[in-house]
Structures are given as C-alpha cells and as structure tokens.
N, CA, C and O atoms as a GROMACS GRO file, in nm:
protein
  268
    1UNK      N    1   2.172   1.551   5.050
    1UNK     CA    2   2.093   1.443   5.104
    1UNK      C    3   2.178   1.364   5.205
    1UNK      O    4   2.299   1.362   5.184
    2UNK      N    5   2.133   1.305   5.303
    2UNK     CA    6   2.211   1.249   5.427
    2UNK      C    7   2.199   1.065   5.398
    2UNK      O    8   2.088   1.014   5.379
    3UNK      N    9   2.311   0.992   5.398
    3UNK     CA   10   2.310   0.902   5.423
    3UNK      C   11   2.230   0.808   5.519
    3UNK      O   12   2.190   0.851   5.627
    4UNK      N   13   2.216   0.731   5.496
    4UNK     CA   14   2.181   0.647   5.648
    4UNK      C   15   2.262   0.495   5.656
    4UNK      O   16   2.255   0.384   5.604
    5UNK      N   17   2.355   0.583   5.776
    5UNK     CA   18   2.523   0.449   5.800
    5UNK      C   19   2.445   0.345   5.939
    5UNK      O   20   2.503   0.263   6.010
    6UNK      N   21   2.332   0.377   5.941
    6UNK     CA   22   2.301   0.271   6.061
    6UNK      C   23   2.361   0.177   6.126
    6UNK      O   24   2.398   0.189   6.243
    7UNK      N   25   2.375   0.074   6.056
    7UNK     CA   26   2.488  -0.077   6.050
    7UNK      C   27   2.595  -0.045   6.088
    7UNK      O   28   2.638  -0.113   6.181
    8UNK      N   29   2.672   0.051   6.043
    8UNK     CA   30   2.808   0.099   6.052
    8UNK      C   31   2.821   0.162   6.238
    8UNK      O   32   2.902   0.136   6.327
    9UNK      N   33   2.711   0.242   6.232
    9UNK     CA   34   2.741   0.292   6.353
    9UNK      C   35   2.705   0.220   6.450
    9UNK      O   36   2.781   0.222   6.547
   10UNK      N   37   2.602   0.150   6.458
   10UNK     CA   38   2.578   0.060   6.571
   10UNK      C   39   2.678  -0.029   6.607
   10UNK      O   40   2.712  -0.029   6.725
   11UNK      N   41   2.748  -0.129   6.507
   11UNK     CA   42   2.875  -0.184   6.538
   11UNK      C   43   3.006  -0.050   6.571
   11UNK      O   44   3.082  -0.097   6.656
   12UNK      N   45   3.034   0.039   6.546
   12UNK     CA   46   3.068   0.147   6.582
   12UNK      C   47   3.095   0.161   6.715
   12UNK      O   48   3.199   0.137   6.777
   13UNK      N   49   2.953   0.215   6.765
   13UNK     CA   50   2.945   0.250   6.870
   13UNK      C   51   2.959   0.165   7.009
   13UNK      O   52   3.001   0.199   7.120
   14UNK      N   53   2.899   0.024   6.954
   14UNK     CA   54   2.878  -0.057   7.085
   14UNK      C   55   3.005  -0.125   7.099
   14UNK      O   56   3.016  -0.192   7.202
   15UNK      N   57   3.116  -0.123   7.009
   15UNK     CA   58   3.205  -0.160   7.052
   15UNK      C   59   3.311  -0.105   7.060
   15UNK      O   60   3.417  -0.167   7.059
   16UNK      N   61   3.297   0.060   7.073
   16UNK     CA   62   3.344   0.164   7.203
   16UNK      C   63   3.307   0.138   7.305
   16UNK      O   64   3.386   0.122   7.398
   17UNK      N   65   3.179   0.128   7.320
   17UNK     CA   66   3.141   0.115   7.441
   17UNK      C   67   3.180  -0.006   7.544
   17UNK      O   68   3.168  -0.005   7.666
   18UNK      N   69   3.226  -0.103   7.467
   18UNK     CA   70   3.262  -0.233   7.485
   18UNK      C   71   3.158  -0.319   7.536
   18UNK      O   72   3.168  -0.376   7.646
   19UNK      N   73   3.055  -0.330   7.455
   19UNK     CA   74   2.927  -0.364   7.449
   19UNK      C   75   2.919  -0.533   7.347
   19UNK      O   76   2.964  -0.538   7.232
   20UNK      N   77   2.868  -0.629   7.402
   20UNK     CA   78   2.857  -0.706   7.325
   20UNK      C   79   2.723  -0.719   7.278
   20UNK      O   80   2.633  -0.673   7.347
   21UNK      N   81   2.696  -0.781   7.159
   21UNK     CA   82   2.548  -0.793   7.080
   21UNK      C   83   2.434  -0.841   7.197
   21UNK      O   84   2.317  -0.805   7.207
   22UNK      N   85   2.492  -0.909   7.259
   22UNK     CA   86   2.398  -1.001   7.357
   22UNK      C   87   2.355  -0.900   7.441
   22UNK      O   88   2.236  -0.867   7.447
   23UNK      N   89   2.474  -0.828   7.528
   23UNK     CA   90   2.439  -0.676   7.611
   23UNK      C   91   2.369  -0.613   7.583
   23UNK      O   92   2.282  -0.576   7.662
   24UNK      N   93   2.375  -0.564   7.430
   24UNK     CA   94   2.254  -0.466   7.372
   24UNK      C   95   2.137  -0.501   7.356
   24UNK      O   96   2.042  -0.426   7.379
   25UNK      N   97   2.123  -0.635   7.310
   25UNK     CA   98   2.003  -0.682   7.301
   25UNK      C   99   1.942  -0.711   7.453
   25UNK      O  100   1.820  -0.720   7.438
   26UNK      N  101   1.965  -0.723   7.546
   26UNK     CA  102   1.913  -0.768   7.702
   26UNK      C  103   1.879  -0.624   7.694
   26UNK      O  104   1.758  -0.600   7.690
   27UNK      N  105   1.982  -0.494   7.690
   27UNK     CA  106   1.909  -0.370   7.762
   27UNK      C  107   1.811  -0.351   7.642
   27UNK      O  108   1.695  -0.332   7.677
   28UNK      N  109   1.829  -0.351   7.539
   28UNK     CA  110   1.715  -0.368   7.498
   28UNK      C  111   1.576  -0.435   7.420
   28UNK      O  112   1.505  -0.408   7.323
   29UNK      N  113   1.587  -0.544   7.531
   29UNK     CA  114   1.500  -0.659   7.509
   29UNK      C  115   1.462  -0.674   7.371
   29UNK      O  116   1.351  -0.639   7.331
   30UNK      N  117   1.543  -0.720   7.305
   30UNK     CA  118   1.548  -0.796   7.189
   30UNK      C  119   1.670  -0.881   7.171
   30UNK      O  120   1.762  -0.880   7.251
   31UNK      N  121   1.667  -0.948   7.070
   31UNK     CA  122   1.736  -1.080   7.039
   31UNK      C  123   1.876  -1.074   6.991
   31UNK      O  124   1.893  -1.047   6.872
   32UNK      N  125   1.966  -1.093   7.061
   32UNK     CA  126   2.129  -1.090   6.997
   32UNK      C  127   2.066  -1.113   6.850
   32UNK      O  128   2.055  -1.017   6.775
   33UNK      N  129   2.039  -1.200   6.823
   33UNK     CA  130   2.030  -1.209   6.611
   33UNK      C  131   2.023  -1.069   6.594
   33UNK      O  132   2.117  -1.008   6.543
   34UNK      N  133   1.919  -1.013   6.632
   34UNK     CA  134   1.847  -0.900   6.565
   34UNK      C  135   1.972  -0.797   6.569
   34UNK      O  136   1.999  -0.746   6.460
   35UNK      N  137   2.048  -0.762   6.672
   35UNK     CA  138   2.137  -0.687   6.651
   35UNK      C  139   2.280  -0.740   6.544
   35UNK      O  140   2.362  -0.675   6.481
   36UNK      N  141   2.262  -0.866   6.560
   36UNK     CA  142   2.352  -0.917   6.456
   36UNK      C  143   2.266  -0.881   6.298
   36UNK      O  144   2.347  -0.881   6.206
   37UNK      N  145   2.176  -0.863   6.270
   37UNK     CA  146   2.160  -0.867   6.152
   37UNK      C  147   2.145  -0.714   6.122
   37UNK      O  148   2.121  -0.698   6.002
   38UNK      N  149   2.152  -0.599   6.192
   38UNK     CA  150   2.121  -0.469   6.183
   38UNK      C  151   2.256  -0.433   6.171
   38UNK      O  152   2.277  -0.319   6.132
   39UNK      N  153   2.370  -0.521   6.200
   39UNK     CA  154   2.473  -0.471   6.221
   39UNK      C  155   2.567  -0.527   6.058
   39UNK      O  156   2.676  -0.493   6.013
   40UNK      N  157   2.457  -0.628   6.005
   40UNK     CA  158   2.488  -0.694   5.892
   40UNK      C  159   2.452  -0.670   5.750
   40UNK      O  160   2.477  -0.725   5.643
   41UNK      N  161   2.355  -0.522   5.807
   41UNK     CA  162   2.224  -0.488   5.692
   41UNK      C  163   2.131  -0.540   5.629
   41UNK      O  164   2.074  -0.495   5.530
   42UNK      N  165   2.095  -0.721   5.729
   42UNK     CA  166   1.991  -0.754   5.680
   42UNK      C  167   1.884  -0.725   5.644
   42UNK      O  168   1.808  -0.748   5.550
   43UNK      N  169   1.892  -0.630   5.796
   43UNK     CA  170   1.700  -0.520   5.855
   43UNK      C  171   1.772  -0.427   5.906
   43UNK      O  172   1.890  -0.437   5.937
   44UNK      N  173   1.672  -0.293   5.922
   44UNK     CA  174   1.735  -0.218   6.055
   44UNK      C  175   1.664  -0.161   6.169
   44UNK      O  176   1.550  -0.139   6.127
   45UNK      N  177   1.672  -0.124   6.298
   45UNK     CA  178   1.574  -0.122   6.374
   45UNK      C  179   1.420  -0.011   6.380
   45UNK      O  180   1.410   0.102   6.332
   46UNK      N  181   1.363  -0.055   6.422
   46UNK     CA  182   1.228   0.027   6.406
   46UNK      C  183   1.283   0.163   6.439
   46UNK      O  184   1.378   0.156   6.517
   47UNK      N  185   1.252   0.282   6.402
   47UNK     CA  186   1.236   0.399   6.402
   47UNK      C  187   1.215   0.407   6.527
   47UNK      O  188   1.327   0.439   6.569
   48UNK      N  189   1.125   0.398   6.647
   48UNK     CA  190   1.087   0.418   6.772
   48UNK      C  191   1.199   0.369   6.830
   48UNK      O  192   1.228   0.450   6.918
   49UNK      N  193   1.307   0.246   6.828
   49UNK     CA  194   1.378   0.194   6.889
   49UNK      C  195   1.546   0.304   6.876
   49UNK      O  196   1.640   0.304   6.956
   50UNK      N  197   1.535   0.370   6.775
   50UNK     CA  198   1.674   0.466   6.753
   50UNK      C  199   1.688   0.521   6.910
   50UNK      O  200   1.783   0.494   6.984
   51UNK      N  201   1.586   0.592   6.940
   51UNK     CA  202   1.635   0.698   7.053
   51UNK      C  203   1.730   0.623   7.217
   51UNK      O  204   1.820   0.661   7.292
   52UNK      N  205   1.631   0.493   7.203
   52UNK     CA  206   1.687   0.371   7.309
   52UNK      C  207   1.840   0.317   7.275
   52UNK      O  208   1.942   0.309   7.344
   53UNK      N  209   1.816   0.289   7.164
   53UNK     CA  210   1.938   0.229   7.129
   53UNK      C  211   2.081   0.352   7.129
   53UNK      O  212   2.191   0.317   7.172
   54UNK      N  213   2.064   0.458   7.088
   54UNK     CA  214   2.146   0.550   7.046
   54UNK      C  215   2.236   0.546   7.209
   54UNK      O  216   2.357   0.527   7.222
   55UNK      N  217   2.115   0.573   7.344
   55UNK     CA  218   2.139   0.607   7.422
   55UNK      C  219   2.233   0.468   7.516
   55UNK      O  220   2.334   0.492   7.582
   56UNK      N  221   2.171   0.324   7.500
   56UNK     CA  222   2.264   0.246   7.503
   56UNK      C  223   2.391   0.209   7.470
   56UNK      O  224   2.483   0.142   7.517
   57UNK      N  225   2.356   0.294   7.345
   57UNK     CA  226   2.526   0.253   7.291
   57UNK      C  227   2.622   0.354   7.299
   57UNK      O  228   2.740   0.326   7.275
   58UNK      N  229   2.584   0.484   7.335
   58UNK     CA  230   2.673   0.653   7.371
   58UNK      C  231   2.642   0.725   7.252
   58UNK      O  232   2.741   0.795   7.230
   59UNK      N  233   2.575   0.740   7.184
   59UNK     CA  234   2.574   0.826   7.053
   59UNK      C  235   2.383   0.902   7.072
   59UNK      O  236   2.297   0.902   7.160
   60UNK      N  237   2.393   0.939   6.978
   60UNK     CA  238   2.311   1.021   6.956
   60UNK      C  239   2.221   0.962   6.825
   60UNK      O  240   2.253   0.848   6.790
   61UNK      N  241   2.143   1.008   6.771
   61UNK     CA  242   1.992   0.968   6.711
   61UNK      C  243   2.068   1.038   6.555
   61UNK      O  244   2.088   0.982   6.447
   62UNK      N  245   2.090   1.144   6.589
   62UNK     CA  246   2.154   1.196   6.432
   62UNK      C  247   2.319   1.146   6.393
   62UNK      O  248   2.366   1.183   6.285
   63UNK      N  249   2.383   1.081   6.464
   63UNK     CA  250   2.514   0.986   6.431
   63UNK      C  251   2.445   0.890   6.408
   63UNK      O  252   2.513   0.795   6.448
   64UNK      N  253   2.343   0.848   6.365
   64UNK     CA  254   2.320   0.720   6.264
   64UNK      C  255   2.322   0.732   6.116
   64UNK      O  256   2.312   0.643   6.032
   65UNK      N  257   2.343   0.901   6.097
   65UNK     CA  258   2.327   0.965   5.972
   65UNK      C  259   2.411   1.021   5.938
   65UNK      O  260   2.448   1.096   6.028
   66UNK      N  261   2.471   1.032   5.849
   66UNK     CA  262   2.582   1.120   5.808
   66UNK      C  263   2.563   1.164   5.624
   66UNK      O  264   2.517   1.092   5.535
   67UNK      N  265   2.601   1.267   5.616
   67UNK     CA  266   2.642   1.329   5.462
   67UNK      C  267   2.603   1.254   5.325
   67UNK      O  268   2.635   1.302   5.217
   0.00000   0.00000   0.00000
C-alpha cells in the first residue's frame, strides 16, 4: 500500500525550488495560509490541484506518494 507524504513533499519540493509559500500560492491562486497549512497537515489540496501544483513546484503527481 503507498503512503501519502503530501505535506512532506510540498515543503520538499518548493524549497528546492526556492519557492516561497506566498510564490506558490500567487502561481497558484490561492492563499499563502492554505499552503501553510498543507504543508502543516492541517488539510491537503484538492485532488484536481496535484497536477498544477506538482508542476510548480518540479516534481511529479506520483512523488506525493511513496511506499
């Protein structure tokens, strides 16, 4: 069965990318919080929003998942 590291990788990734919360959220019009709290495991983002986000941040749709 595959994990789901969501949280992990989004902070992960966007700050390889050297991406700040605010950055991600402008490209993709939503709210610095919201990425602060996905990144906190409050919530996590809608299913439709993975493929956008993955591609904002350099990763891929299945590196939100692991083992």
């Amino acid at each position: 069965m595959r994990k789901v590291i969501v949280s992990q990788k989004i902070k992960e990734f966007r700050t390889r990318e050297r991406l700040t919360q605010a950055q991600v959220a402008e490209l993709l019009d939503i709210s610095a919080q919201a990425i602060s709290k996905w990144e906190r495991e409050e919530c996590y983002p809608d299913i439709t929003l993975l493929p956008i986000l993955a591609d904002t941040i350099g990763c891929k749709v299945d590196d939100f998942f692991g083992e």
